[in-house]
C-alpha positions, -999 to 999 in steps of 0.1 A, spaced: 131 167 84 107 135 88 71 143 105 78 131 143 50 107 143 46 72 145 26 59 114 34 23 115 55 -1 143 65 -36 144 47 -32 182 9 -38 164 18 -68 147 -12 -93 136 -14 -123 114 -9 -116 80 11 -86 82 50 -75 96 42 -45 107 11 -30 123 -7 8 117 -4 29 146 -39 41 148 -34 78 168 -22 93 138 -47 83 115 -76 92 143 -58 126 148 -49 133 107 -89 125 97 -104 149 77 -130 155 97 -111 151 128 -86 179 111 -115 206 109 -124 196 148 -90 196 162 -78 228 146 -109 248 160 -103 230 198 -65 243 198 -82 279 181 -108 274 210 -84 270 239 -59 291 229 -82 319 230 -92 315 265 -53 314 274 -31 295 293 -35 259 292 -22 229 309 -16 194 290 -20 165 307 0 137 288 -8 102 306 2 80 275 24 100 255 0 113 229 3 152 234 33 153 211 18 138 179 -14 161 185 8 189 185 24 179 151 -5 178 134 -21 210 156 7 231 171 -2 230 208 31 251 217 17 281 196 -7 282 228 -1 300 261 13 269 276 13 265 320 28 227 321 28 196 303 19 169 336 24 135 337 17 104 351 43 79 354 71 90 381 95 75 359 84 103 332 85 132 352 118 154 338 115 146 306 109 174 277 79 175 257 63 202 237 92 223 247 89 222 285 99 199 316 67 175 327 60 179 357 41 150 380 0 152 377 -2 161 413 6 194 410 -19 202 380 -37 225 407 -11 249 409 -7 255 372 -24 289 369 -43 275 337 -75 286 324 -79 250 306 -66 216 306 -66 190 280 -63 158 283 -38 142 257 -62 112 254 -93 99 232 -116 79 258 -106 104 283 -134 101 308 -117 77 332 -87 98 330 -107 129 339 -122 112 365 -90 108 381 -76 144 381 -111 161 384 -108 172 422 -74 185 415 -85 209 393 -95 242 409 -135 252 402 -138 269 368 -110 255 348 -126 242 315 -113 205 310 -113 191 273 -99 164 255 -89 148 224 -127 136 223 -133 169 211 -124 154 179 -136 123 177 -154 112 148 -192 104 152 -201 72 165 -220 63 133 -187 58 119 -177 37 143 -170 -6 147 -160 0 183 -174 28 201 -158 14 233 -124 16 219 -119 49 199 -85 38 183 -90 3 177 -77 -3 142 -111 -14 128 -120 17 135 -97 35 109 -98 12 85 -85 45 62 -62 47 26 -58 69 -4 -62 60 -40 -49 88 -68 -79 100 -89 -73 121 -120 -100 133 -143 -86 158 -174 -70 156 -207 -88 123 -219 -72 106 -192 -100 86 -162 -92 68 -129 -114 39 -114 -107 23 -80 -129 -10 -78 -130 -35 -49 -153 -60 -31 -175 -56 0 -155 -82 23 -165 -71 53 -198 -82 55 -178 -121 50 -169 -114 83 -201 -107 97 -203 -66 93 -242 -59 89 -241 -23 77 -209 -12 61 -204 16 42 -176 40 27 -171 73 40 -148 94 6 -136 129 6 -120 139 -25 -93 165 -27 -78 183 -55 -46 190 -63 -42 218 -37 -59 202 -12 -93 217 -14 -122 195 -6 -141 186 -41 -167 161 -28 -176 147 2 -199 113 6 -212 81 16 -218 52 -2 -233 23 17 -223 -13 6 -254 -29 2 -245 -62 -7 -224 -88 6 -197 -99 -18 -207 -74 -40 -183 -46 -58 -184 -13 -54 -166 12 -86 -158 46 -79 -148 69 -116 -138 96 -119 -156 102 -151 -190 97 -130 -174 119 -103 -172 146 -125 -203 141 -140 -221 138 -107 -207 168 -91 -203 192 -116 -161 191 -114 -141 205 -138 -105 185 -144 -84 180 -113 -57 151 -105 -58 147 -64 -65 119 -34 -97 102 -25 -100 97 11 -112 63 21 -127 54 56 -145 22 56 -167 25 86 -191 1 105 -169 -26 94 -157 -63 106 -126 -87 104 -102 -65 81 -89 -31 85 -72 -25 57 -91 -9 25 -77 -28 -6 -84 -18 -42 -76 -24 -78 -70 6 -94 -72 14 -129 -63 42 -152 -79 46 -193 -86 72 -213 -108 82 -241 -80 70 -266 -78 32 -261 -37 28 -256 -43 52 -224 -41 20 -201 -24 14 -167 -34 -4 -136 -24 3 -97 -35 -13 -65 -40 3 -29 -18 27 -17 -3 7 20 -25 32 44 12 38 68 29 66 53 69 57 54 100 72 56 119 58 24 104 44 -5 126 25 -35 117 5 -65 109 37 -93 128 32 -123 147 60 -137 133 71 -175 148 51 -199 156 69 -235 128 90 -246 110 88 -213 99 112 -183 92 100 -149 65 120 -131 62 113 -91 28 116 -79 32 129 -44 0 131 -24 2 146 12 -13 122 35 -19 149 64 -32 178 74 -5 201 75 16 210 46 51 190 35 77 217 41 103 228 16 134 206 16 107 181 31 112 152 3 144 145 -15 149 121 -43 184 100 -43 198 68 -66 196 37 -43 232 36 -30 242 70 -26 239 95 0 239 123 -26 198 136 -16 183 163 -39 153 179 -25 124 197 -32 119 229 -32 83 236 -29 56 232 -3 28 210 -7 1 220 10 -21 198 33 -42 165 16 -27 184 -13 -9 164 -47 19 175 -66 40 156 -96 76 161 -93 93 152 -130 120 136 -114 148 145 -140 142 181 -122 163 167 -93 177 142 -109 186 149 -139 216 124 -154 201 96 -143 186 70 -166 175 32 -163 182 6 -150 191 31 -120 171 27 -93 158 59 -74 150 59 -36 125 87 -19 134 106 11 99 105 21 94 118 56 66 100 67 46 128 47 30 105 19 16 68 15 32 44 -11 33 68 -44 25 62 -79 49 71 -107 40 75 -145 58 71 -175 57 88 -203 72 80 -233 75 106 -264 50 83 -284 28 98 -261 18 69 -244 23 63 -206 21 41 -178 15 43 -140 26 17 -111 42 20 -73 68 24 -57 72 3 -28 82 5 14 117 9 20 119 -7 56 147 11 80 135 -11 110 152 -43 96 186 -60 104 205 -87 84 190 -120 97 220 -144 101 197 -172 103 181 -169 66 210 -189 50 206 -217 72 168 -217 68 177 -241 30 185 -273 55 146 -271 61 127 -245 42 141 -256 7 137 -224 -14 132 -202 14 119 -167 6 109 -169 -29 103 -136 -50 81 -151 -79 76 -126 -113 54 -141 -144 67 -140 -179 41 -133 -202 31 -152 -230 63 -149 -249 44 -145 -284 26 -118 -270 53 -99 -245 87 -95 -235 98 -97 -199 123 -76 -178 129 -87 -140 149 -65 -121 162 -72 -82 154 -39 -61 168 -34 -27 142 -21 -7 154 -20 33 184 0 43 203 -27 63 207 -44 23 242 -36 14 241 -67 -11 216 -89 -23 233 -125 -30 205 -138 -54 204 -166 -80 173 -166 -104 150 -201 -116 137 -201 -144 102 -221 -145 78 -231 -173 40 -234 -168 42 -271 -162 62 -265 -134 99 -275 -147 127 -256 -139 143 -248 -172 174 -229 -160 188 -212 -133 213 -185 -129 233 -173 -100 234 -137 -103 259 -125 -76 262 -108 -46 245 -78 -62 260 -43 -49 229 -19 -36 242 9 -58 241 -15 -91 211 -21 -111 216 -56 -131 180 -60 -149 176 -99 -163 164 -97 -201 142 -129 -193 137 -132 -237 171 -138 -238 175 -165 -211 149 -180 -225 163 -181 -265 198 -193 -247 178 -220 -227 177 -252 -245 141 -261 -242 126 -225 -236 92 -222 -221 73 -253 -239 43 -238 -223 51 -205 -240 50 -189 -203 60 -194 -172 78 -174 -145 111 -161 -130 120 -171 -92 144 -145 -73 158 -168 -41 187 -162 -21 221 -177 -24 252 -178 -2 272 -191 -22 295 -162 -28 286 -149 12 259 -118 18 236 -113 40 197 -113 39 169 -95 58 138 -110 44 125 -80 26 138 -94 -12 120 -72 -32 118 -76 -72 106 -57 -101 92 -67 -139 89 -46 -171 71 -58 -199 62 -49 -236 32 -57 -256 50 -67 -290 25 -56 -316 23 -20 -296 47 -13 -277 31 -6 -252 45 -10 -214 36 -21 -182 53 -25 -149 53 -44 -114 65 -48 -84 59 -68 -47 85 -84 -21 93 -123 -15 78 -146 8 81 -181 24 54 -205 7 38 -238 10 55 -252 37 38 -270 70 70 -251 92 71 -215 99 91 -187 102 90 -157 120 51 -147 107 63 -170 77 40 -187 57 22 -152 59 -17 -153 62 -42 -132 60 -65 -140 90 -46 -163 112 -12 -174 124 12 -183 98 15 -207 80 -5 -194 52 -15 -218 31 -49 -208 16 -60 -184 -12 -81 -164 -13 -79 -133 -45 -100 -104 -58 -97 -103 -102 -119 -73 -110 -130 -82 -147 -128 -51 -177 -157 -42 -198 -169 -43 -234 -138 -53 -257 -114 -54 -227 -101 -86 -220 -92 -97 -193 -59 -119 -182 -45 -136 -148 -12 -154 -144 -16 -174 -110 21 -186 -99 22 -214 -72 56 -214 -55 65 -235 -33 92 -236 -9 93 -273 -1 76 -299 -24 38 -293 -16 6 -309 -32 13 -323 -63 -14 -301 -86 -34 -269 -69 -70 -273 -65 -82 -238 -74 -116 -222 -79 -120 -194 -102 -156 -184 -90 -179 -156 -115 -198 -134 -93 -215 -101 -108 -219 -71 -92 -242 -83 -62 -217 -107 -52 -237 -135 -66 -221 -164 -81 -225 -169 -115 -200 -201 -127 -171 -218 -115 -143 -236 -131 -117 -259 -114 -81 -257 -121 -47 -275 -113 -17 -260 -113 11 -277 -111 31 -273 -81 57 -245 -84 39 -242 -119 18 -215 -131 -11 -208 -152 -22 -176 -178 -61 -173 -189 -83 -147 -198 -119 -142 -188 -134 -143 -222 -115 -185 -229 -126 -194 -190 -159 -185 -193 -180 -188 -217 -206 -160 -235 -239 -164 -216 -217 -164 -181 -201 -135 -189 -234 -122 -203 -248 -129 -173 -219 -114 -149 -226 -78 -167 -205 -54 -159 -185 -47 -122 -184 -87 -123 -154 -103 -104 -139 -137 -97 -131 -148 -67 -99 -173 -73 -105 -195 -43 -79 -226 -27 -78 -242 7 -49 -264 -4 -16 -241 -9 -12 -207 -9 -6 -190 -50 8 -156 -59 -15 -137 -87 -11 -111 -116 -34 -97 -132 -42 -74 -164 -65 -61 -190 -64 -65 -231 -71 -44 -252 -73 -55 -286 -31 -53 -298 -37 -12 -283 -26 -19 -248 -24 -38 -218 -18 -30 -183 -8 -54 -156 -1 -60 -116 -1 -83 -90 -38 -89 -74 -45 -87 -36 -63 -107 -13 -82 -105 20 
């Protein structure tokens, strides 16, 4: 059974994203808010019977986390006349009116910024009667944008990152201080780490001192700086006394002590979900390991997550409990066990978890992490989307990079990832570097249940001409030709091997409209306006020492668009400070692949030091980036970048 609470809603909608975070939950899941709302229901409990009021619906998701109907309880009361008769917490509400005649030793107010609402009710509350409210847990107001509005979403700018320390194996989440680019004078990070059972390990603050600058938090230094032994669990992250972006984002990498231990990640989407799709089943010789990590503060039930192959109702579920904030990795052949790729496997999540890691590991010994992704169940088939060619041209294009073909092969793969997809009628483009289209191939209306992966070295030996730039990348678009239907949410996903090693690395992300003046729906998406999106702005974290670094910047376009990009890859080091800049012009619905150590030269990457960055910077058109690191023929890991 799913967790009854709202975690994200197409009702909190802003520029730059479809959906919105629903706030309450994330203000009443906080770990410290956890520890102050358990010992208020404890508290009130005690004293006995105890009257809710409910005036905007709240008292329900409270009790999820907290259990109010484990108290003695004398009503829930309500506001709204139209609500009166309905059933919450196990009772009939009964109108605010009549609070007086409860009997109740207590009243809570189901509300943060509850003084108002007390103010109201206080004279109908007989002398005595203790009356509290959800600002019993309320953080403190050092950790706060907006003390005036408790649940505004700046102030729970919140997410998880996976953190595992043991076995020669390191994490490191690294990011940028963009906050105080919109004018935040004191940010800071608030982190609680967990382990795997959900035990605090560490709790504290790390203020950002410098605008633009990076902040690196390892688990190697973790360890080190706490005295930990191994453990593989969640860091918490609150970014507090922040401005103009809620959401935490993060590149997150994974290396070890042996140099083919290399994989990278990126932020963990903050709204735990009910479905997530996109994991690969293990292909010969492999395991697949699901890293589960409890996003709340109560436990995930037995028979709480189930694992299914996309298209079939078939659900296998798990067993076990996992306790609150706690992780757990689920080998997936456990519930699944005749499955293999290219099947697809779908998570009966239960709004329990954010967007999970999975890792592979291969019987070489070598393994590799990436994400799953949101399976939306709020969408319907949009019978518009095939008429939106006459005048968006490409339409929704899912863009993938093929790798240097010397160096890599490449795998793309179309993943259904909403629950109104029955079919995905898809052709595939095939586009070099320069920006030519050198093939394209109508794939079918795809059936959710089958898995048809593209071997992209093949279409390119059959090709006449190839890739003359010796990359390129691989366009997923819809087409009707054969009839479907089409939400939107066209998801795709890319495999690709390092030649000399063997070694693998994976990716994923979902299509969008690009580079076109119209819009549609919140299409071009943008960051920090209303659509259309047609700026860049990108975060490339740089490695260290030997590790190279590498980018693939893709600029699609939907409807012919400036003839060349003008792009600026801007050096800063670790104080945000630029270093050097370099211009560069991709070629519309072209792309381009560089490394960091043939863009700039020795002294400016001398100079950077180490937790450099470049900011990849455009005001013209809007591109789509990858990044990766090198490591000497050993390993490479790879992902798409994020922006802000």
């Amino acid at each position: 059974m799913s967790l009854n609470i709202d975690t994200f809603t197409n009702r909190n909608w802003r520029p730059g994203n479809n959906f919105g975070g629903n706030t309450l939950f994330k203000a009443l899941g906080h770990p410290l808010a956890a520890v102050k709302a358990r010992a208020l229901v404890a508290e009130i409990a005690r004293k006995g019977s105890v009257a809710v009021y409910d005036p905007l619906g709240e008292a329900g998701d409270f009790s999820n986390f907290y259990n109010l109907e484990a108290c003695d309880l004398a009503g829930i009361f309500v506001q709204n006349v139209e609500e009166i008769g309905a059933k919450r917490l196990g009772q009939t509400t009964r109108p605010i009116s009549g609070i007086g005649q409860s009997g109740c030793k207590t009243v809570l107010v189901a509300a943060f910024d509850a003084g108002r609402l007390v103010d109201n009710i206080r004279h109908m509350i007989p002398e005595g009667t203790e009356i509290v409210s959800f600002d019993d847990a309320r953080l403190p107001d050092d950790m706060l944008t907006n003390t005036r509005n408790y649940l505004a979403p700046i102030n729970f700018a919140t997410n998880f990152a996976f953190l595992r320390d043991g076995g020669g194996n390191h994490t490191r989440v690294s990011s940028t201080n963009y906050w105080s680019g919109y004018g935040a004078k004191d940010p800071a990070l608030w982190l609680c780490l967990f382990d795997g059972e959900g035990k605090i390990l560490a709790k504290w603050r790390e203020e950002l001192l410098h605008a633009g600058g990076t902040y690196v938090i390892d688990s190697a230094e973790l360890r080190d700086r706490f005295s930990l032994g191994d453990f593989a669990g969640t860091l918490f992250m609150h970014a507090v006394c922040i401005a103009g972006h809620d959401i935490v984002k993060y590149a997150l990498d994974i290396y070890g002590d042996d140099d083919k231990v290399m994989s990278c990640s990126h932020d963990a989407n903050a709204w735990p979900a009910d479905l997530y799709a996109g994991i690969p089943a293990p292909d010969a010789g492999e395991k697949v390991i699901l890293w589960i990590q409890n996003s709340h503060p109560v436990p995930i039930p037995e028979h709480g997550i189930g694992l299914n192959t996309v298209g079939s109702q078939d659900v296998h579920w798990l067993e076990e409990t996992i306790p609150p904030f706690g992780t757990h990795a689920l080998d997936v052949s456990t519930l699944l066990p005749e499955v293999s790729w290219p099947i697809q496997i779908e998570i009966q999540a239960g709004r329990y978890f954010v967007r999970p890691r999975y890792e592979v590991v291969k019987e070489d010994g070598r393994h590799r992490i990436a994400h799953a992704n949101v399976e939306r169940t709020d969408l319907e088939c949009d019978p518009r989307i095939p008429e939106l060619a006459d005048t968006m041209g490409k339409g929704y294009i899912m863009p993938l990079p093929v790798l240097p073909v010397a160096e890599f092969t490449t795998t793309a793969l179309p993943t259904p990832m909403a629950t109104c997809q029955r079919d995905l009628p898809l052709s595939a483009i095939l586009v070099d570097g320069t920006g030519d289209e050198m093939d394209r191939r109508f794939l079918g209306c795809i059936p959710r249940r089958e898995s048809q992966p593209l071997d992209v070295d093949a279409w390119i030996a059959e090709t006449k001409d190839g890739l003359p730039s010796g990359y390129g990348h691989v366009e997923f678009i819809y087409d009707f030709r054969n009839g479907g239907e089409a939400d939107g949410w066209l998801h795709g996903f890319c495999r690709y091997e390092q030649r000399q090693s063997g070694h693998v690395a994976e990716t994923s992300f979902g299509a969008h409209i690009y580079n076109t003046a119209l819009v549609y729906k919140n299409e071009p998406q943008s960051y920090i306006a209303q659509p259309p999106g047609l700026s860049t702005r990108i975060f490339l974290r740089l490695g260290s020492g030997t590790t190279d670094t590498m980018c693939h910047l893709i600029y699609p376009a939907s409807t012919p668009w400036h003839e060349t990009s003008d792009t600026q890859l801007t050096l800063h080091n670790a104080h945000g400070e630029e270093v050097a800049t370099r211009v560069v012009n991709i070629p519309c619905s072209g792309s381009l692949h560089w490394r960091y150590s043939d863009m700039f030269d020795d002294n400016e990457r001398a100079e950077a030091g180490d937790n450099a960055y470049v900011l990849v910077r455009d005001v013209t058109c809007r591109l789509f980036g990858y990044h990766g690191l090198v490591n000497d023929g050993a390993a490479f890991c790879f992902d798409h970048m994020f922006g802000f």
